[in-house]
PyMOL Python script that loads the backbone (N, CA, C, O; Angstrom):
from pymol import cmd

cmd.read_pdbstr("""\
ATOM      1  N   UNK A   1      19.855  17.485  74.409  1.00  0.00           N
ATOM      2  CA  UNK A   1      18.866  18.347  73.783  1.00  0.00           C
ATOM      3  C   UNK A   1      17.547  18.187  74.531  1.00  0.00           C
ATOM      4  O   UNK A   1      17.060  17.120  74.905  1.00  0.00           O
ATOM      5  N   UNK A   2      17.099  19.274  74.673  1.00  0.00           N
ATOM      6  CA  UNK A   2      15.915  19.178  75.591  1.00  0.00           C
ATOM      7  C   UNK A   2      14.045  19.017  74.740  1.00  0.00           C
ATOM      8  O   UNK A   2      13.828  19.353  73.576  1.00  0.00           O
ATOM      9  N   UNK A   3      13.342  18.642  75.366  1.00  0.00           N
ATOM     10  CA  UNK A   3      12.153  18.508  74.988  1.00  0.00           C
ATOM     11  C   UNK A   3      11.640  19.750  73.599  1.00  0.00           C
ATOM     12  O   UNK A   3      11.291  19.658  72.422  1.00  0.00           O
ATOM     13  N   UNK A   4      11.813  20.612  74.378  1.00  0.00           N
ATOM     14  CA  UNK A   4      11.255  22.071  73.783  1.00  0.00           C
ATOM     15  C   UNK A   4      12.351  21.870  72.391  1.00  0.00           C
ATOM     16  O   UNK A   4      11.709  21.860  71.341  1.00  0.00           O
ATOM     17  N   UNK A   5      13.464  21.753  72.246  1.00  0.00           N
ATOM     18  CA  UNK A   5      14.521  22.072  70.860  1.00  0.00           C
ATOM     19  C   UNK A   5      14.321  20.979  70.006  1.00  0.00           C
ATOM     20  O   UNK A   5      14.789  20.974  68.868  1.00  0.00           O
ATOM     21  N   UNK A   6      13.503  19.827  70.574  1.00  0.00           N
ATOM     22  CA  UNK A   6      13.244  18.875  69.217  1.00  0.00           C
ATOM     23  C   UNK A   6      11.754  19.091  68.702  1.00  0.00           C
ATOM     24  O   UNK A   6      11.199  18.607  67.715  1.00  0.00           O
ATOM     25  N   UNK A   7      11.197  20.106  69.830  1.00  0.00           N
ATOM     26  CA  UNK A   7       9.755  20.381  69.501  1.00  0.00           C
ATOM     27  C   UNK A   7      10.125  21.837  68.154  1.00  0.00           C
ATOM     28  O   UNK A   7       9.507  22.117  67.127  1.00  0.00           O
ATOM     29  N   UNK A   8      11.457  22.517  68.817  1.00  0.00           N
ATOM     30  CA  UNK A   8      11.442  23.432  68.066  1.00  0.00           C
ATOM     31  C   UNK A   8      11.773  22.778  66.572  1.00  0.00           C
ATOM     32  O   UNK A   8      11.198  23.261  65.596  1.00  0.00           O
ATOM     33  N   UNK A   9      12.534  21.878  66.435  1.00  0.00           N
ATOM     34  CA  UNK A   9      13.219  21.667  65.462  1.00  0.00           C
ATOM     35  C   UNK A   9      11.988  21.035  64.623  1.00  0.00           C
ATOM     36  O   UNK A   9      11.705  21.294  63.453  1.00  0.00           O
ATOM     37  N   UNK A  10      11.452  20.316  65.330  1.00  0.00           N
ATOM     38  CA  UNK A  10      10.135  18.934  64.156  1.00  0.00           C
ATOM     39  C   UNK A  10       9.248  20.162  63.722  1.00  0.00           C
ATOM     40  O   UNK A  10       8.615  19.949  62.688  1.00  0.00           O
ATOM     41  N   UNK A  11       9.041  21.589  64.379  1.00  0.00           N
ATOM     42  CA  UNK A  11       8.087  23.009  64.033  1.00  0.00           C
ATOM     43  C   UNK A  11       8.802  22.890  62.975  1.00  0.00           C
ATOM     44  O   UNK A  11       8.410  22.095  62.122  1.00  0.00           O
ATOM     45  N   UNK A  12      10.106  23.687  62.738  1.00  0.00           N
ATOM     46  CA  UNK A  12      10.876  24.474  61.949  1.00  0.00           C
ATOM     47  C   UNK A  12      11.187  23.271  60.557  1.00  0.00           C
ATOM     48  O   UNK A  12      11.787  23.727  59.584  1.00  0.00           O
ATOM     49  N   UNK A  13      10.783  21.867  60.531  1.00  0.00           N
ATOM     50  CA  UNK A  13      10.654  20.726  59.777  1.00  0.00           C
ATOM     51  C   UNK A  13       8.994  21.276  58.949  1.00  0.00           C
ATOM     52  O   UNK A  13       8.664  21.556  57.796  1.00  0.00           O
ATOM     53  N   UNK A  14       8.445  21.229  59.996  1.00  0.00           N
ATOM     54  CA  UNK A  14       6.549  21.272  59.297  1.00  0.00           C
ATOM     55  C   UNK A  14       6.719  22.771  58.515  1.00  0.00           C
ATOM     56  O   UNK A  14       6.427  22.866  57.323  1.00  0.00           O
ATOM     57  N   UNK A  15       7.166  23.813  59.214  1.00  0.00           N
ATOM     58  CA  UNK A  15       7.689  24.552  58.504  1.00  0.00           C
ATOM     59  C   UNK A  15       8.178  24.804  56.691  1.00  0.00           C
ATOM     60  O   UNK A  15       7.551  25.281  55.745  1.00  0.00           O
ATOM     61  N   UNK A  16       8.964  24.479  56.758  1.00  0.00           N
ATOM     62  CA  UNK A  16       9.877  24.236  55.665  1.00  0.00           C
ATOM     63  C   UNK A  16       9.132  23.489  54.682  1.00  0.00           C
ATOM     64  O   UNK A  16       9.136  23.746  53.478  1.00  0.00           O
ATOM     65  N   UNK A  17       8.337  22.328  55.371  1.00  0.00           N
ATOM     66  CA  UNK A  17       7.686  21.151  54.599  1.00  0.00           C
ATOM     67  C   UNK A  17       6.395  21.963  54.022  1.00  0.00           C
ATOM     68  O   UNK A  17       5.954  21.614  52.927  1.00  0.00           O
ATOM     69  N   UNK A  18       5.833  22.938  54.661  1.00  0.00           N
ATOM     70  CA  UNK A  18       4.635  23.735  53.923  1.00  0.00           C
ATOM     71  C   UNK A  18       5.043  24.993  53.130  1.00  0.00           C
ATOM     72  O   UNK A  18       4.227  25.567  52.409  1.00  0.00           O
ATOM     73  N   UNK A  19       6.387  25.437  53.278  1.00  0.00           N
ATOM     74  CA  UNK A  19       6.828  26.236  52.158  1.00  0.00           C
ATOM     75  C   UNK A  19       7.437  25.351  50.718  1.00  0.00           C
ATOM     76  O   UNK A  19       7.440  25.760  49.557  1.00  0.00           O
ATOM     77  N   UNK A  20       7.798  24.383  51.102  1.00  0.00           N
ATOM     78  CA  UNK A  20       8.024  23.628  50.060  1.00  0.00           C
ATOM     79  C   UNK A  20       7.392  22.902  49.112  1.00  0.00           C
ATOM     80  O   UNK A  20       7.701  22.412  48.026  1.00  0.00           O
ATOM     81  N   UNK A  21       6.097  22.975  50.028  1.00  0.00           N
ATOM     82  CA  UNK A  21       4.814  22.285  49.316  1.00  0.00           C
ATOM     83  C   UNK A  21       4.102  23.796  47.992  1.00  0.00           C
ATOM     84  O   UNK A  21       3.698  23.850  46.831  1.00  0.00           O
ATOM     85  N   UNK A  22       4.292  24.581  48.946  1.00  0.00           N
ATOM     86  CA  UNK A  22       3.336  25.813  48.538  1.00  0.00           C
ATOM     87  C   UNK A  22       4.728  26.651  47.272  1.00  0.00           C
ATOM     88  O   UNK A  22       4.316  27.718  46.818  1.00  0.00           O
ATOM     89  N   UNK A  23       5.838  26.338  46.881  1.00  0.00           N
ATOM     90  CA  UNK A  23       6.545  26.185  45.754  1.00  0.00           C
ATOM     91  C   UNK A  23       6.131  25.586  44.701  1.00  0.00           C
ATOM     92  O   UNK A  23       5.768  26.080  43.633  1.00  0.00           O
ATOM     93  N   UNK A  24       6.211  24.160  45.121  1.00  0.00           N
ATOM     94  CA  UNK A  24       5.870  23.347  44.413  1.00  0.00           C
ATOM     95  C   UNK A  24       4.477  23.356  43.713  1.00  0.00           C
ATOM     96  O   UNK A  24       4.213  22.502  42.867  1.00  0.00           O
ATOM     97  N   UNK A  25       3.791  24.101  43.985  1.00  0.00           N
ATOM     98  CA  UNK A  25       2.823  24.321  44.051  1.00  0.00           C
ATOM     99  C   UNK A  25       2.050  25.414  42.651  1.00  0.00           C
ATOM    100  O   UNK A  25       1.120  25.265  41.858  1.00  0.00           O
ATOM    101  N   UNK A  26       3.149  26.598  42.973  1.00  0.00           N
ATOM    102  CA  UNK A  26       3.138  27.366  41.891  1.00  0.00           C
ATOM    103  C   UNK A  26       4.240  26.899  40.470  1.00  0.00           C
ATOM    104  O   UNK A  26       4.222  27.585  39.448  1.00  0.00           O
ATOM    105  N   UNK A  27       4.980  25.902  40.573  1.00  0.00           N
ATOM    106  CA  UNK A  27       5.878  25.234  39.908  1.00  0.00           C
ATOM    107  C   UNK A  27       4.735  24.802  38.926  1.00  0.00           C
ATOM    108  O   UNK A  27       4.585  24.954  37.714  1.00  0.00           O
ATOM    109  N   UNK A  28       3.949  24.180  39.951  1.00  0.00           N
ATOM    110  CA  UNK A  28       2.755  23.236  38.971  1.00  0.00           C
ATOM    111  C   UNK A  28       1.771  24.346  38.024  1.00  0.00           C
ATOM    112  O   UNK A  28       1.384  24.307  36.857  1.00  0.00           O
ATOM    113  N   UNK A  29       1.578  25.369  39.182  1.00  0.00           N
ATOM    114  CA  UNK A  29       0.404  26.275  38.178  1.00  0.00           C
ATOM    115  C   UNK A  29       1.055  26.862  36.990  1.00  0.00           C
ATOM    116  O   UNK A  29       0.405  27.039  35.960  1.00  0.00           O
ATOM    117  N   UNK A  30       2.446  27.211  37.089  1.00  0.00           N
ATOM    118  CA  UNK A  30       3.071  28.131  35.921  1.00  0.00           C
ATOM    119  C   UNK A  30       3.100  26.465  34.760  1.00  0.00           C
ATOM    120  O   UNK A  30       2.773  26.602  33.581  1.00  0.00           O
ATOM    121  N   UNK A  31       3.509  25.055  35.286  1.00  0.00           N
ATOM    122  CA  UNK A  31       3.333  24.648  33.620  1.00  0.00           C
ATOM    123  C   UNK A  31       2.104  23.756  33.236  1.00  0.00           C
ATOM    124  O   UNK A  31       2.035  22.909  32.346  1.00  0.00           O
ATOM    125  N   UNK A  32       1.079  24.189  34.198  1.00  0.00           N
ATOM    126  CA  UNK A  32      -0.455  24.060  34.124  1.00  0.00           C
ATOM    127  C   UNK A  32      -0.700  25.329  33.120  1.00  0.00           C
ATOM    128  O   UNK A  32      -0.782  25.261  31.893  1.00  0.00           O
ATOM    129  N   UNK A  33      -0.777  26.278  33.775  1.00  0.00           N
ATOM    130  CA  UNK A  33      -1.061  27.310  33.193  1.00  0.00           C
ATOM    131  C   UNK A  33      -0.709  28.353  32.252  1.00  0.00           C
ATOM    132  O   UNK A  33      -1.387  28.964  31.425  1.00  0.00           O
ATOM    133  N   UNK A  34       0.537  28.412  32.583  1.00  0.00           N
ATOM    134  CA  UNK A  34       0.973  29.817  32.272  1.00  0.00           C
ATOM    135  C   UNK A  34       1.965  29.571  30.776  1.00  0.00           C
ATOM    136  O   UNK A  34       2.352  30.459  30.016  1.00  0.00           O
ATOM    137  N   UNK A  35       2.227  27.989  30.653  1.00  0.00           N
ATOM    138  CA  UNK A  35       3.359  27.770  29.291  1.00  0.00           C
ATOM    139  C   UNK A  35       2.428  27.470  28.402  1.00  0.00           C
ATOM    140  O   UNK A  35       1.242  27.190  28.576  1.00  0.00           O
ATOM    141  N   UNK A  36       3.263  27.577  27.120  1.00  0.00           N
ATOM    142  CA  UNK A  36       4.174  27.936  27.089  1.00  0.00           C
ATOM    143  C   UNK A  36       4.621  29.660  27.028  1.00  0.00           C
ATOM    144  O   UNK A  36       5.762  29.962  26.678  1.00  0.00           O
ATOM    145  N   UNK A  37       3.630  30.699  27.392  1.00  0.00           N
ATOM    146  CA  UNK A  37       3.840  31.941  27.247  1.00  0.00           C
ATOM    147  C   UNK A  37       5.052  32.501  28.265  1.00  0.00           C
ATOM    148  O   UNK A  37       6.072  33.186  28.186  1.00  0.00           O
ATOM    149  N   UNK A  38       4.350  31.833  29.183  1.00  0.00           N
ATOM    150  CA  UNK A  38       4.997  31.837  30.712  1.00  0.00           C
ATOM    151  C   UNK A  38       6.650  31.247  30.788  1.00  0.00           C
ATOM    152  O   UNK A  38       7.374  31.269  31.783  1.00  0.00           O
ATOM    153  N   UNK A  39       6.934  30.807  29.636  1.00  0.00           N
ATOM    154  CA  UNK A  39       8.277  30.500  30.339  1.00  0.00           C
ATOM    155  C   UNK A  39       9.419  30.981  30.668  1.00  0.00           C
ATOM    156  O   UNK A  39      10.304  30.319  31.211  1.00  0.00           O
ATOM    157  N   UNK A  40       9.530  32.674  30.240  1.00  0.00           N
ATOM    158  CA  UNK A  40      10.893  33.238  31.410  1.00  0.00           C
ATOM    159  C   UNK A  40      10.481  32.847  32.494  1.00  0.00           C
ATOM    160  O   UNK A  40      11.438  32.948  33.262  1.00  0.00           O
ATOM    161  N   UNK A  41       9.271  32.297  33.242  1.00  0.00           N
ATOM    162  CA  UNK A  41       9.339  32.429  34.723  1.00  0.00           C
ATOM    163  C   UNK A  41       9.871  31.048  35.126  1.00  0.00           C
ATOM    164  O   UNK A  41       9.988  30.730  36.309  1.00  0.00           O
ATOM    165  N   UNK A  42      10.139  30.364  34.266  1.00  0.00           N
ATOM    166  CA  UNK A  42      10.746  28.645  35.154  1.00  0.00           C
ATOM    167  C   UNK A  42      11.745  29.104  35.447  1.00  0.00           C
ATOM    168  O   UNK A  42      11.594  29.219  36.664  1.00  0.00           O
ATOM    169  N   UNK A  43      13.152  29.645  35.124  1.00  0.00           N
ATOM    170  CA  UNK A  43      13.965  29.335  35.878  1.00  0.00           C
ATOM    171  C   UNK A  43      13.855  30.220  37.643  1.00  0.00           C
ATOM    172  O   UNK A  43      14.405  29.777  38.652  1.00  0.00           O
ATOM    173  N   UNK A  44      13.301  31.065  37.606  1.00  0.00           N
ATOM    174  CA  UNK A  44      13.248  31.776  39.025  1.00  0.00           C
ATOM    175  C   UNK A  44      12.165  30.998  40.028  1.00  0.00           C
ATOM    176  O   UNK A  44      12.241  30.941  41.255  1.00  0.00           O
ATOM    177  N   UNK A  45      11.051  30.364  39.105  1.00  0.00           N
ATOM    178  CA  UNK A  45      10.026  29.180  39.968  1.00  0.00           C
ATOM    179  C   UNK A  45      10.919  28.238  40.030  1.00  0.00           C
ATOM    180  O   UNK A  45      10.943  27.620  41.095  1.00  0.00           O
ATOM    181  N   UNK A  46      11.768  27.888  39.111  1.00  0.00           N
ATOM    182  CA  UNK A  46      12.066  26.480  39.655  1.00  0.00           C
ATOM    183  C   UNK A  46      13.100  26.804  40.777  1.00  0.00           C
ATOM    184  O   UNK A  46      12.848  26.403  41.913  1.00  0.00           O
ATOM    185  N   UNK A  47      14.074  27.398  40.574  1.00  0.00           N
ATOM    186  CA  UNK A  47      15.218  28.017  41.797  1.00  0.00           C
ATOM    187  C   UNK A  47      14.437  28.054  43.044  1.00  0.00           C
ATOM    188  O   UNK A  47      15.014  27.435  43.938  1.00  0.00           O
ATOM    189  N   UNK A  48      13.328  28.568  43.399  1.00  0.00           N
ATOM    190  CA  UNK A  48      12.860  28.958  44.182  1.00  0.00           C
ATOM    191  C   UNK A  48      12.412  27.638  44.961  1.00  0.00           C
ATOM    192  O   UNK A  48      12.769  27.237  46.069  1.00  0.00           O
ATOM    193  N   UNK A  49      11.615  27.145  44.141  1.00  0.00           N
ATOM    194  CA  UNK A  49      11.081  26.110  44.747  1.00  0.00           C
ATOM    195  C   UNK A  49      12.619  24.548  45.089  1.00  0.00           C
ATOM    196  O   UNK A  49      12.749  23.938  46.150  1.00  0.00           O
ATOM    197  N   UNK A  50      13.128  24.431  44.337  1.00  0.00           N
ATOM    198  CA  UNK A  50      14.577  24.022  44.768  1.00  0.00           C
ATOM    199  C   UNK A  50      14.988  24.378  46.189  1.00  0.00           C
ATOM    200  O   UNK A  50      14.988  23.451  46.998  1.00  0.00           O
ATOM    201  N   UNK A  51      15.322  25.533  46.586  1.00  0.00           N
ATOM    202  CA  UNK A  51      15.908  26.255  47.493  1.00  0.00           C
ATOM    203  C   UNK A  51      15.157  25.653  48.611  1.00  0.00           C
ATOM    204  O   UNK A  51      15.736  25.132  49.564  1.00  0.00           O
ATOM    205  N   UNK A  52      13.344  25.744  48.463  1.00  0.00           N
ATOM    206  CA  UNK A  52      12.499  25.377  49.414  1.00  0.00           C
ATOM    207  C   UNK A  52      12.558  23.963  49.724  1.00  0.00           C
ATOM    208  O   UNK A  52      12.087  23.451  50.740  1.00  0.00           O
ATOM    209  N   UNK A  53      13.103  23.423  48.883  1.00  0.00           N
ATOM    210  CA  UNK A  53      13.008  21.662  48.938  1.00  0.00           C
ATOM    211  C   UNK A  53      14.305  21.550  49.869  1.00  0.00           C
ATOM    212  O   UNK A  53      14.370  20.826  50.863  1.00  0.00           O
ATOM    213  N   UNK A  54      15.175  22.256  49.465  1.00  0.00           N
ATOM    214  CA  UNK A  54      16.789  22.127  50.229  1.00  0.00           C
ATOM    215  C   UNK A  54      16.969  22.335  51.721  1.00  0.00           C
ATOM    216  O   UNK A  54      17.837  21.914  52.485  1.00  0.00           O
ATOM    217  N   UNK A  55      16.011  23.029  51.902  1.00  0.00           N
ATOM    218  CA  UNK A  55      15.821  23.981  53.379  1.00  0.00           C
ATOM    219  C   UNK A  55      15.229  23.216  53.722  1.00  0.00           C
ATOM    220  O   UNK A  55      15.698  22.761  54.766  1.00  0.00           O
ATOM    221  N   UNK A  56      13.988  22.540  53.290  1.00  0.00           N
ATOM    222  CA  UNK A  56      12.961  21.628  54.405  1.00  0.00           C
ATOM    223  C   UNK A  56      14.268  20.345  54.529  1.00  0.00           C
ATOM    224  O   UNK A  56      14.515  19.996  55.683  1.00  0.00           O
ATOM    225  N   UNK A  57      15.020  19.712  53.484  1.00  0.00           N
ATOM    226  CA  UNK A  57      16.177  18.695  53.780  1.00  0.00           C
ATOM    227  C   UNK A  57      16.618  18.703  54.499  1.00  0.00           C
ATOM    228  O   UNK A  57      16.631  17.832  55.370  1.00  0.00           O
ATOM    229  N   UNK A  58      17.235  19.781  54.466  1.00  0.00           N
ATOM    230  CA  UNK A  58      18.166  20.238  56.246  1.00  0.00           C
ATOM    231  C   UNK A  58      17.558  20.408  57.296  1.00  0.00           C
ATOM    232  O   UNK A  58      18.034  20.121  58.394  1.00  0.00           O
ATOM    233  N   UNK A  59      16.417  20.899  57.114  1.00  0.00           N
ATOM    234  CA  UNK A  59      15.751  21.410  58.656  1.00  0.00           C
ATOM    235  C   UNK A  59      15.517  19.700  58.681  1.00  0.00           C
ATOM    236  O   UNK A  59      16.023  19.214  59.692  1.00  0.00           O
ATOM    237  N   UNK A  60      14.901  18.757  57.845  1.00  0.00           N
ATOM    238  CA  UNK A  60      14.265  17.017  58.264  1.00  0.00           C
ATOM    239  C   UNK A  60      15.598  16.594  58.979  1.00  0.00           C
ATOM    240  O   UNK A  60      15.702  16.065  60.086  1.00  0.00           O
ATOM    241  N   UNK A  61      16.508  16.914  58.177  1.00  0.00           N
ATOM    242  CA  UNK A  61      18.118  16.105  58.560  1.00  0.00           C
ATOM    243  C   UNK A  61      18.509  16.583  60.052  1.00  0.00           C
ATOM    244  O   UNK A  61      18.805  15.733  60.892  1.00  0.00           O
ATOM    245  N   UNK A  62      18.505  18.190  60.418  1.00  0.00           N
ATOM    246  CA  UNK A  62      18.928  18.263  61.526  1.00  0.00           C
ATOM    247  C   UNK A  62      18.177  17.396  62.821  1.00  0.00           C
ATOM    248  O   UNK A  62      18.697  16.667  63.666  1.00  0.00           O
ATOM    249  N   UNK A  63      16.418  17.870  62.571  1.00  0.00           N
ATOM    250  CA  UNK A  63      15.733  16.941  63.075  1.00  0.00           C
ATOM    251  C   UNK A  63      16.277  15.538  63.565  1.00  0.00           C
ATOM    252  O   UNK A  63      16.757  15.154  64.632  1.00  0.00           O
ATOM    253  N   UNK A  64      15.993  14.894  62.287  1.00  0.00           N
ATOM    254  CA  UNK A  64      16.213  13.069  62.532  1.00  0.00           C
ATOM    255  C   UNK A  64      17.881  13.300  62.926  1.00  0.00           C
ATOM    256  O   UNK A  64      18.110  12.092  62.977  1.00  0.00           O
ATOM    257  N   UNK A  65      18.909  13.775  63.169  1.00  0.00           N
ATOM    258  CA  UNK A  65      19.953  13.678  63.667  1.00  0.00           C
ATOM    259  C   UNK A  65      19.475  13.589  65.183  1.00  0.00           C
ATOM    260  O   UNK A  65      19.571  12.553  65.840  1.00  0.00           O
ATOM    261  N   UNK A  66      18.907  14.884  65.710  1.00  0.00           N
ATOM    262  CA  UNK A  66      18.618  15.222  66.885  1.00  0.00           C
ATOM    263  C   UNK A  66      17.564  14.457  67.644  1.00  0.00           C
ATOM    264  O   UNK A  66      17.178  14.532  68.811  1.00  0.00           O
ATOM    265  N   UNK A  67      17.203  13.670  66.583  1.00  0.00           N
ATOM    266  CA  UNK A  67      16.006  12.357  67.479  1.00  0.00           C
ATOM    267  C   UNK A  67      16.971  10.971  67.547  1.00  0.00           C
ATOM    268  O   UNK A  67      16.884  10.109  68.421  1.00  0.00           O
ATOM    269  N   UNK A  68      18.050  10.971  66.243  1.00  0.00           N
ATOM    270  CA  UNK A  68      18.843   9.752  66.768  1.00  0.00           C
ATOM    271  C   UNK A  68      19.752   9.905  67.443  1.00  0.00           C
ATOM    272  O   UNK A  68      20.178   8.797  67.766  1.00  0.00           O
ATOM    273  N   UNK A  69      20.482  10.906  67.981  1.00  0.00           N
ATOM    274  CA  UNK A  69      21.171  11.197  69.648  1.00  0.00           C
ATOM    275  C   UNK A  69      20.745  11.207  70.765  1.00  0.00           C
ATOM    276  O   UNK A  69      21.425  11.264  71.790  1.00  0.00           O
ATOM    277  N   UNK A  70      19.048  11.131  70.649  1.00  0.00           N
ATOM    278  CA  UNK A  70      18.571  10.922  71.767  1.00  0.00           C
ATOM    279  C   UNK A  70      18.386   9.593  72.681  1.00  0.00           C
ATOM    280  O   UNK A  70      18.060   9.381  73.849  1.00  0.00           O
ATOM    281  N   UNK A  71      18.765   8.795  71.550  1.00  0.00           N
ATOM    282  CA  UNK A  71      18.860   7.495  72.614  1.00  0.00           C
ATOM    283  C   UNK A  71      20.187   6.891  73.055  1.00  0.00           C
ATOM    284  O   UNK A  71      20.204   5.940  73.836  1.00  0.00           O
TER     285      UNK A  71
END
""", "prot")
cmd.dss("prot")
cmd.show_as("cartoon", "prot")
cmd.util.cbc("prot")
cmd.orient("prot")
């Protein structure tokens, strides 16, 4: 694996890691804010933000795979 595909991969990590943050994020404002009126919206915030947590996992995992084959 070359320089550039672990650069791509640790991007596509920071990536994931700031959509997952910015989920989590509105997770917090809907039961800051919005409950208990707000609560049809947990299950589609929480799914959502799930999904985002799952994706940054895999993108960290492919990563740290692809940094421990490198030696």
């Amino acid at each position: 694996m070359t320089s550039e595909d672990l650069k791509a991969l640790e991007k596509a990590v920071k990536v994931a890691k700031r959509i997952a943050s910015e989920k989590a994020g509105e997770l917090h404002d809907l039961v800051e804010d919005k409950l208990p009126a707000g609560y049809e919206q947990i299950p589609l915030v929480a799914q959502t933000t799930y999904d985002a947590c799952k994706a940054w996992e895999e993108a960290n995992q492919r990563y740290q795979t692809a940094l421990a084959n490198q030696d």
